[in-house]
DRENZA-649333 format. One record per residue (C-alpha): residue number from 0; residue in three letters; x, z, y. Coordinates in steps of 0.25 Angstrom, whole numbers, plus 5000, padded with zeros to 4 digits. Layout:
<atoms>
+-----+---------+------+------+------+
| num | residuo |   px |   pz |   py |
+-----+---------+------+------+------+
| NUM |     Ala |    X |    Z |    Y |
...
+-----+---------+------+------+------+
</atoms>
This chain:
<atoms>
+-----+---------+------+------+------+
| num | residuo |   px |   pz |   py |
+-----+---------+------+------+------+
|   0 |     Unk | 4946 | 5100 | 5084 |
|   1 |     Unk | 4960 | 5103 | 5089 |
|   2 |     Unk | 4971 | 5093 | 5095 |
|   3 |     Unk | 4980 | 5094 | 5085 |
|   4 |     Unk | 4989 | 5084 | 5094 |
|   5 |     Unk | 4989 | 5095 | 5105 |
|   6 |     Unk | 4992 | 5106 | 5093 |
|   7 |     Unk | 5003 | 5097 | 5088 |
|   8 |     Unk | 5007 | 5097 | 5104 |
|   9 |     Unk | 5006 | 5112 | 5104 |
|  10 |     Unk | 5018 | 5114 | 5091 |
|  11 |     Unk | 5026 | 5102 | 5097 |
|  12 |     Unk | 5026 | 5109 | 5111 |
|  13 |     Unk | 5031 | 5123 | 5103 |
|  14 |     Unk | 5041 | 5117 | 5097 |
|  15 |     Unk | 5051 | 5118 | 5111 |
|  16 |     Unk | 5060 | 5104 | 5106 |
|  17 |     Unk | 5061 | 5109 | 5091 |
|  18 |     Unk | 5061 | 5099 | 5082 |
|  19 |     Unk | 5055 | 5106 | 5069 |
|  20 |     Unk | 5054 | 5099 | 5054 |
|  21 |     Unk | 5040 | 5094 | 5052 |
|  22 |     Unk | 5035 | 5087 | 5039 |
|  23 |     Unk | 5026 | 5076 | 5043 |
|  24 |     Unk | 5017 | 5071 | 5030 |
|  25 |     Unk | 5015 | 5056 | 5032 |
|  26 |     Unk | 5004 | 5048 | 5026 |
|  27 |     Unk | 5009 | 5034 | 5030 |
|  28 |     Unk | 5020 | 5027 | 5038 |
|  29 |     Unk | 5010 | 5022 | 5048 |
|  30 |     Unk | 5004 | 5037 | 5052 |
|  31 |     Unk | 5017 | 5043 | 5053 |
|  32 |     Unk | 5023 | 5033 | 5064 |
|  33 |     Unk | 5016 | 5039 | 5075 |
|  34 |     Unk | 5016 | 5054 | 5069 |
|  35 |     Unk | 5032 | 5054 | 5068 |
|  36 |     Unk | 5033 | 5049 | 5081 |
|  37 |     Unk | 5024 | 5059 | 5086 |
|  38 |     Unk | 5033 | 5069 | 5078 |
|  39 |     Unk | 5048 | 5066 | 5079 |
|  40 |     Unk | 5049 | 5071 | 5092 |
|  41 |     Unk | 5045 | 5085 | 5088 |
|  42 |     Unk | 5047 | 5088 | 5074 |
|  43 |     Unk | 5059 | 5082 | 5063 |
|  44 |     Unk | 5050 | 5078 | 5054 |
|  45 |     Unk | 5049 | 5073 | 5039 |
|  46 |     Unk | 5038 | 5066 | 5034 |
|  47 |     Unk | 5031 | 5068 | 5020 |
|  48 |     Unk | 5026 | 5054 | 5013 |
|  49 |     Unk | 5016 | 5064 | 5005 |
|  50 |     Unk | 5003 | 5057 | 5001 |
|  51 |     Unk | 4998 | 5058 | 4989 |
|  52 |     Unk | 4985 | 5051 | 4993 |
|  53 |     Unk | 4990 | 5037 | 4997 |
|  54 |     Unk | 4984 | 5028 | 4984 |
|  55 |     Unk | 4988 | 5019 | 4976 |
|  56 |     Unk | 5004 | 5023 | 4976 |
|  57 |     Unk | 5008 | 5009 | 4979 |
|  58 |     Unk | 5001 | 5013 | 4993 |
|  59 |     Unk | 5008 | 5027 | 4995 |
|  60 |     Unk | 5022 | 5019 | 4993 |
|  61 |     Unk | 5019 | 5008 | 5001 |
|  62 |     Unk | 5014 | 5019 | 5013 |
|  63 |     Unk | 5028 | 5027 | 5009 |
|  64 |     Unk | 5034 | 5013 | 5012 |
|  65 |     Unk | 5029 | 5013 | 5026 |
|  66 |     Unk | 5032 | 5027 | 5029 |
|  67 |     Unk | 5046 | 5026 | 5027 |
|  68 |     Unk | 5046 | 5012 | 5035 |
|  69 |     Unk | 5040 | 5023 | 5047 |
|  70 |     Unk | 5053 | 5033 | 5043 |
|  71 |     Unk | 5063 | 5021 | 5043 |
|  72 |     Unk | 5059 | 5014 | 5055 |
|  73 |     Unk | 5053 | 5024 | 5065 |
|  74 |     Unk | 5056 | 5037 | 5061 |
|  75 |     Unk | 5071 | 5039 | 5053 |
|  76 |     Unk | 5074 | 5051 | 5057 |
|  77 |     Unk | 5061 | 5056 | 5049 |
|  78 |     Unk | 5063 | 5062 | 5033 |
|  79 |     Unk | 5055 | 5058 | 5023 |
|  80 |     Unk | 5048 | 5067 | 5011 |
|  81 |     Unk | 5043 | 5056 | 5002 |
|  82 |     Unk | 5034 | 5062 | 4990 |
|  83 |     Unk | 5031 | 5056 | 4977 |
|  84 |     Unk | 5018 | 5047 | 4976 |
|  85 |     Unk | 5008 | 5059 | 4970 |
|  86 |     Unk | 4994 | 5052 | 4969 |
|  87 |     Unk | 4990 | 5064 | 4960 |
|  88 |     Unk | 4991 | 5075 | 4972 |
|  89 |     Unk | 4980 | 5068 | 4979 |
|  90 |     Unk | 4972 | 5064 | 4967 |
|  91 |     Unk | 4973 | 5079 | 4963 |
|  92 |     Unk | 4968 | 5084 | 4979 |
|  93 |     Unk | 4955 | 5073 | 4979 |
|  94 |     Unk | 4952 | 5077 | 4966 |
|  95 |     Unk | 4936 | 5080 | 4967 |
|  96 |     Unk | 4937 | 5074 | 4982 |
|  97 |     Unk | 4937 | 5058 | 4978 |
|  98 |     Unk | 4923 | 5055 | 4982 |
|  99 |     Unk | 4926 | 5061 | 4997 |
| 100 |     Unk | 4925 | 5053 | 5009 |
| 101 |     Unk | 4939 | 5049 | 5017 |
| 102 |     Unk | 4940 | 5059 | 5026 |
| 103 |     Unk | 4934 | 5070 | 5017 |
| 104 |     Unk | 4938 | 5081 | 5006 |
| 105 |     Unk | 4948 | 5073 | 5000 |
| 106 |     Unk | 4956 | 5069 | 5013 |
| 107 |     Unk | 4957 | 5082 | 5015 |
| 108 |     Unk | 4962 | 5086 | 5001 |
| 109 |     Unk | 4973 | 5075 | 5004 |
| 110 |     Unk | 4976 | 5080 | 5018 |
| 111 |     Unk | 4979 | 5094 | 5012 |
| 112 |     Unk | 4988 | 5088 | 5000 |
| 113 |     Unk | 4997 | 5081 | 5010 |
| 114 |     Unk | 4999 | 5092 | 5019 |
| 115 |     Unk | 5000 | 5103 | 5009 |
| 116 |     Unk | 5011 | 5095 | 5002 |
| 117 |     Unk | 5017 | 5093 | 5016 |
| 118 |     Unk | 5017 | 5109 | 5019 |
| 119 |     Unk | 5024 | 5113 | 5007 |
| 120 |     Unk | 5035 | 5102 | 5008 |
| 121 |     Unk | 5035 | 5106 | 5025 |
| 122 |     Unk | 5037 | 5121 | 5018 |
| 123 |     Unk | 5047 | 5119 | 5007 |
| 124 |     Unk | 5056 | 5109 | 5017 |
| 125 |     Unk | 5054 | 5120 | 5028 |
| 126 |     Unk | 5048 | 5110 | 5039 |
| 127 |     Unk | 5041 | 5118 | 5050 |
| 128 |     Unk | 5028 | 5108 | 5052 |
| 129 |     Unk | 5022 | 5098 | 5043 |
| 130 |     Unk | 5011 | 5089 | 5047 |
| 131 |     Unk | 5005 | 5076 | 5043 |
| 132 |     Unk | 5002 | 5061 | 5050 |
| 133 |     Unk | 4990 | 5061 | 5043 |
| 134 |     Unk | 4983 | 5065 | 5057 |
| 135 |     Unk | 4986 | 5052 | 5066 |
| 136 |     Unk | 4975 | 5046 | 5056 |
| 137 |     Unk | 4961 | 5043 | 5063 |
| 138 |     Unk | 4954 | 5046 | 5050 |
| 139 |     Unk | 4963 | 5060 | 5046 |
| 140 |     Unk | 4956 | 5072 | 5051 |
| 141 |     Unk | 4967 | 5081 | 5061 |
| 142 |     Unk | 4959 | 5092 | 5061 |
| 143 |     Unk | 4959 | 5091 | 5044 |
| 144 |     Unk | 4975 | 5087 | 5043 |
| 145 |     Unk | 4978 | 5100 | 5054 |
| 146 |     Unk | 4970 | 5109 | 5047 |
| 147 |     Unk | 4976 | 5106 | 5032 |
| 148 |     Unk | 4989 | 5107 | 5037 |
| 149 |     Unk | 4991 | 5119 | 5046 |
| 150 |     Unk | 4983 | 5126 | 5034 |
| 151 |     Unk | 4995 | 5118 | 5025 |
| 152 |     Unk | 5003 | 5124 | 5034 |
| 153 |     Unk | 5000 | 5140 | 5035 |
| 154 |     Unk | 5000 | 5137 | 5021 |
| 155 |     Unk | 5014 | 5132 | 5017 |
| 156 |     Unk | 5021 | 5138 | 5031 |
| 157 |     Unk | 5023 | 5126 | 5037 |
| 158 |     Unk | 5018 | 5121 | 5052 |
| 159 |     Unk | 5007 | 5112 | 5052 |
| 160 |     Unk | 5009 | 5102 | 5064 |
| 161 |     Unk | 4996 | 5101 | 5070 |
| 162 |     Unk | 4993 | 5085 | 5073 |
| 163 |     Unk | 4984 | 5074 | 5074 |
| 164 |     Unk | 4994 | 5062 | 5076 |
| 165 |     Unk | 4982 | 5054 | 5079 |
| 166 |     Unk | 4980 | 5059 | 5093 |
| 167 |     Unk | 4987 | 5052 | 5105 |
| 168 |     Unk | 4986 | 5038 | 5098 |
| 169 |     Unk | 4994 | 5043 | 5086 |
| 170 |     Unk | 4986 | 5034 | 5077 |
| 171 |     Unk | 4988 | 5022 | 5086 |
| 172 |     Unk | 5003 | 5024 | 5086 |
| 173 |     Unk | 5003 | 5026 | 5072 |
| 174 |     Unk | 4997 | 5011 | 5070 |
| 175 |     Unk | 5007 | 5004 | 5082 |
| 176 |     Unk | 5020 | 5010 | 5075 |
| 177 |     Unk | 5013 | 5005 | 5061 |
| 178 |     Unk | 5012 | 4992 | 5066 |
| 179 |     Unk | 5026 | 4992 | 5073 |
| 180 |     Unk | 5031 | 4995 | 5059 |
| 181 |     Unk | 5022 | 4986 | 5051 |
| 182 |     Unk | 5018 | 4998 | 5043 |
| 183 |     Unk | 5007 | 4997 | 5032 |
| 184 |     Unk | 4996 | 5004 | 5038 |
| 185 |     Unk | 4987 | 5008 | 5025 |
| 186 |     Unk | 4972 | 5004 | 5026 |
| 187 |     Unk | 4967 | 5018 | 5018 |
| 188 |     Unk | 4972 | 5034 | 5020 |
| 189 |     Unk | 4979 | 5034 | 5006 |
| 190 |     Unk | 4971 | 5036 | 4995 |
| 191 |     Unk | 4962 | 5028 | 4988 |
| 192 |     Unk | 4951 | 5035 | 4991 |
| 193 |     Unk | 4953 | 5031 | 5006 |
| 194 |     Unk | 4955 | 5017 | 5003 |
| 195 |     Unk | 4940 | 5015 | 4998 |
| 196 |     Unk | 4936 | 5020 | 5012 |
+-----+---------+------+------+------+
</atoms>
Protein backbone atom coordinates (compact mmCIF):
# COMPACT_ATOMS: atom_id res chain seq x y z
CA UNK A 1 0.00 0.00 0.00
CA UNK A 2 1.45 3.53 -0.51
CA UNK A 3 2.20 6.41 2.00
CA UNK A 4 -0.13 8.70 1.07
CA UNK A 5 1.26 11.14 3.72
CA UNK A 6 4.54 10.82 2.01
CA UNK A 7 2.52 11.45 -1.57
CA UNK A 8 0.74 14.17 0.07
CA UNK A 9 4.63 15.28 1.01
CA UNK A 10 5.66 14.89 -2.46
CA UNK A 11 2.72 17.78 -4.13
CA UNK A 12 3.20 19.97 -1.07
CA UNK A 13 7.02 19.99 -1.77
CA UNK A 14 6.24 20.82 -5.70
CA UNK A 15 4.16 23.56 -4.92
CA UNK A 16 7.69 26.07 -4.34
CA UNK A 17 5.46 28.53 -1.39
CA UNK A 18 2.36 28.67 -3.70
CA UNK A 19 -0.66 28.55 -1.98
CA UNK A 20 -3.31 27.10 -4.39
CA UNK A 21 -7.25 26.77 -3.75
CA UNK A 22 -8.05 23.30 -2.33
CA UNK A 23 -11.83 22.13 -1.57
CA UNK A 24 -11.59 20.23 1.67
CA UNK A 25 -15.05 18.04 1.95
CA UNK A 26 -15.65 17.60 5.74
CA UNK A 27 -17.54 15.07 7.50
CA UNK A 28 -17.55 16.61 11.03
CA UNK A 29 -16.20 19.48 13.01
CA UNK A 30 -13.97 17.10 15.06
CA UNK A 31 -12.16 15.47 11.87
CA UNK A 32 -11.48 18.59 10.19
CA UNK A 33 -9.40 20.15 13.43
CA UNK A 34 -6.30 18.33 12.76
CA UNK A 35 -6.73 18.10 8.79
CA UNK A 36 -7.14 22.13 8.44
CA UNK A 37 -4.15 22.48 10.51
CA UNK A 38 -2.41 20.09 8.52
CA UNK A 39 -3.71 22.21 5.57
CA UNK A 40 -3.62 25.93 6.05
CA UNK A 41 -0.10 26.09 5.83
CA UNK A 42 -0.04 24.97 2.28
CA UNK A 43 -3.21 25.22 0.61
CA UNK A 44 -6.37 28.26 0.84
CA UNK A 45 -8.85 26.08 1.53
CA UNK A 46 -12.70 25.95 1.61
CA UNK A 47 -14.49 23.34 2.98
CA UNK A 48 -17.60 21.47 1.94
CA UNK A 49 -20.27 20.39 4.66
CA UNK A 50 -21.43 17.65 2.01
CA UNK A 51 -23.09 14.61 3.71
CA UNK A 52 -25.91 13.33 2.71
CA UNK A 53 -25.21 10.05 4.89
CA UNK A 54 -25.26 11.50 8.42
CA UNK A 55 -28.98 10.20 9.72
CA UNK A 56 -31.57 11.18 11.18
CA UNK A 57 -31.42 15.27 10.14
CA UNK A 58 -31.57 16.55 13.52
CA UNK A 59 -27.86 14.72 13.79
CA UNK A 60 -26.57 16.16 10.42
CA UNK A 61 -27.49 19.96 11.87
CA UNK A 62 -26.28 19.35 15.07
CA UNK A 63 -22.77 17.92 13.43
CA UNK A 64 -23.14 21.32 11.00
CA UNK A 65 -23.35 22.96 14.35
CA UNK A 66 -20.01 21.92 15.44
CA UNK A 67 -18.25 22.31 12.26
CA UNK A 68 -18.82 25.79 12.22
CA UNK A 69 -17.96 26.05 15.89
CA UNK A 70 -14.29 24.49 14.28
CA UNK A 71 -14.45 27.66 11.46
CA UNK A 72 -15.45 30.34 14.15
CA UNK A 73 -13.07 29.37 16.75
CA UNK A 74 -9.94 27.91 15.00
CA UNK A 75 -9.91 28.49 11.66
CA UNK A 76 -11.75 32.15 10.41
CA UNK A 77 -9.99 32.51 7.62
CA UNK A 78 -11.44 29.13 6.15
CA UNK A 79 -14.86 29.46 3.59
CA UNK A 80 -17.71 27.52 3.98
CA UNK A 81 -19.80 25.76 1.22
CA UNK A 82 -22.91 24.43 3.25
CA UNK A 83 -25.29 22.15 1.11
CA UNK A 84 -28.67 21.41 1.67
CA UNK A 85 -29.67 18.33 3.94
CA UNK A 86 -30.37 15.69 0.90
CA UNK A 87 -31.07 12.16 2.71
CA UNK A 88 -32.24 10.90 -0.50
CA UNK A 89 -28.76 11.04 -2.38
CA UNK A 90 -27.38 8.51 -0.08
CA UNK A 91 -30.75 6.42 0.17
CA UNK A 92 -30.54 6.41 -3.62
CA UNK A 93 -26.51 5.30 -3.67
CA UNK A 94 -27.24 2.23 -0.84
CA UNK A 95 -30.07 1.35 -2.82
CA UNK A 96 -29.49 -2.70 -2.98
CA UNK A 97 -26.46 -2.37 -0.49
CA UNK A 98 -28.43 -2.08 2.86
CA UNK A 99 -27.55 -5.54 4.19
CA UNK A 100 -23.61 -4.86 3.69
CA UNK A 101 -21.28 -4.84 6.50
CA UNK A 102 -19.78 -1.27 7.82
CA UNK A 103 -16.80 -1.03 6.01
CA UNK A 104 -18.14 -2.74 2.77
CA UNK A 105 -20.10 -2.02 -0.71
CA UNK A 106 -22.00 0.55 0.77
CA UNK A 107 -19.28 2.71 2.47
CA UNK A 108 -17.89 2.68 -0.69
CA UNK A 109 -20.84 3.80 -2.59
CA UNK A 110 -21.02 6.66 0.16
CA UNK A 111 -17.34 7.63 -0.13
CA UNK A 112 -17.72 8.02 -4.09
CA UNK A 113 -21.05 10.16 -3.66
CA UNK A 114 -19.13 12.75 -1.43
CA UNK A 115 -16.24 13.01 -3.39
CA UNK A 116 -17.87 13.14 -6.69
CA UNK A 117 -19.97 16.00 -5.57
CA UNK A 118 -16.90 17.40 -4.30
CA UNK A 119 -15.02 17.17 -7.79
CA UNK A 120 -17.79 18.81 -9.65
CA UNK A 121 -18.11 21.69 -7.28
CA UNK A 122 -13.89 21.88 -7.17
CA UNK A 123 -14.47 22.08 -11.07
CA UNK A 124 -17.15 24.46 -11.49
CA UNK A 125 -15.45 26.85 -8.58
CA UNK A 126 -12.04 26.34 -10.58
CA UNK A 127 -10.25 24.92 -7.36
CA UNK A 128 -6.99 23.13 -8.18
CA UNK A 129 -7.28 20.26 -5.50
CA UNK A 130 -10.12 18.78 -3.64
CA UNK A 131 -9.72 16.16 -0.93
CA UNK A 132 -11.54 14.92 1.97
CA UNK A 133 -10.99 14.44 5.95
CA UNK A 134 -12.49 11.37 5.73
CA UNK A 135 -8.86 9.72 6.01
CA UNK A 136 -7.72 10.73 9.51
CA UNK A 137 -10.42 8.00 10.62
CA UNK A 138 -9.06 4.54 11.98
CA UNK A 139 -11.94 2.78 10.63
CA UNK A 140 -11.95 4.82 6.71
CA UNK A 141 -9.86 2.67 4.28
CA UNK A 142 -6.99 5.48 2.69
CA UNK A 143 -6.15 3.31 0.12
CA UNK A 144 -10.16 3.09 -0.86
CA UNK A 145 -10.71 7.14 -0.27
CA UNK A 146 -7.30 7.90 -2.65
CA UNK A 147 -8.34 5.66 -5.20
CA UNK A 148 -12.24 7.11 -5.45
CA UNK A 149 -10.86 10.50 -5.50
CA UNK A 150 -7.84 10.62 -8.03
CA UNK A 151 -10.35 8.54 -10.37
CA UNK A 152 -13.02 11.58 -9.31
CA UNK A 153 -10.44 13.64 -10.05
CA UNK A 154 -8.97 12.58 -13.86
CA UNK A 155 -12.59 12.58 -14.07
CA UNK A 156 -13.84 16.10 -13.50
CA UNK A 157 -10.07 17.88 -14.09
CA UNK A 158 -9.44 18.41 -10.84
CA UNK A 159 -6.29 17.52 -8.53
CA UNK A 160 -6.91 14.92 -5.98
CA UNK A 161 -4.76 15.60 -2.86
CA UNK A 162 -3.40 12.37 -1.94
CA UNK A 163 -3.79 11.86 1.94
CA UNK A 164 -4.26 9.88 4.90
CA UNK A 165 -4.56 12.46 7.70
CA UNK A 166 -4.40 9.81 10.11
CA UNK A 167 -0.83 9.26 9.94
CA UNK A 168 1.80 11.14 12.19
CA UNK A 169 -0.99 11.07 15.18
CA UNK A 170 -3.64 12.89 13.04
CA UNK A 171 -6.21 10.93 14.79
CA UNK A 172 -4.99 11.73 18.08
CA UNK A 173 -4.72 15.38 17.39
CA UNK A 174 -8.01 15.30 16.02
CA UNK A 175 -9.54 14.24 19.45
CA UNK A 176 -7.06 16.75 21.77
CA UNK A 177 -8.46 19.88 19.73
CA UNK A 178 -12.03 18.11 20.08
CA UNK A 179 -11.90 18.07 23.49
CA UNK A 180 -10.09 21.79 23.73
CA UNK A 181 -13.32 22.87 21.87
CA UNK A 182 -15.91 20.68 23.76
CA UNK A 183 -17.04 19.52 20.47
CA UNK A 184 -19.60 16.79 20.09
CA UNK A 185 -17.82 13.76 19.04
CA UNK A 186 -20.47 11.39 17.39
CA UNK A 187 -20.48 7.87 18.54
CA UNK A 188 -21.51 6.30 14.74
CA UNK A 189 -19.98 7.21 11.08
CA UNK A 190 -23.32 8.97 9.87
CA UNK A 191 -25.90 6.91 8.72
CA UNK A 192 -28.08 4.80 10.45
CA UNK A 193 -26.84 1.88 9.18
CA UNK A 194 -23.50 2.44 11.13
CA UNK A 195 -25.38 3.25 14.27
CA UNK A 196 -26.54 -0.50 14.68
CA UNK A 197 -22.73 -1.63 14.36
Amino acid sequence: MKNYALEMDKVVASLGGRRPRLLLQSCCGPCSTAVLEVLRPHFEVTLLYYNPNIQPEEEYRLRLENQLRVLRELYPDVGLLECAYDGGAFTAAARGLESEPEGGARCTACFRLRLEYTARAAAVGGFEFFCTTLSVSPHKDAERLNAIGAGLGEKYGVRFLPCDFKKRDGYRRSIELSKSLGLYRQNYCGCLYSKSV
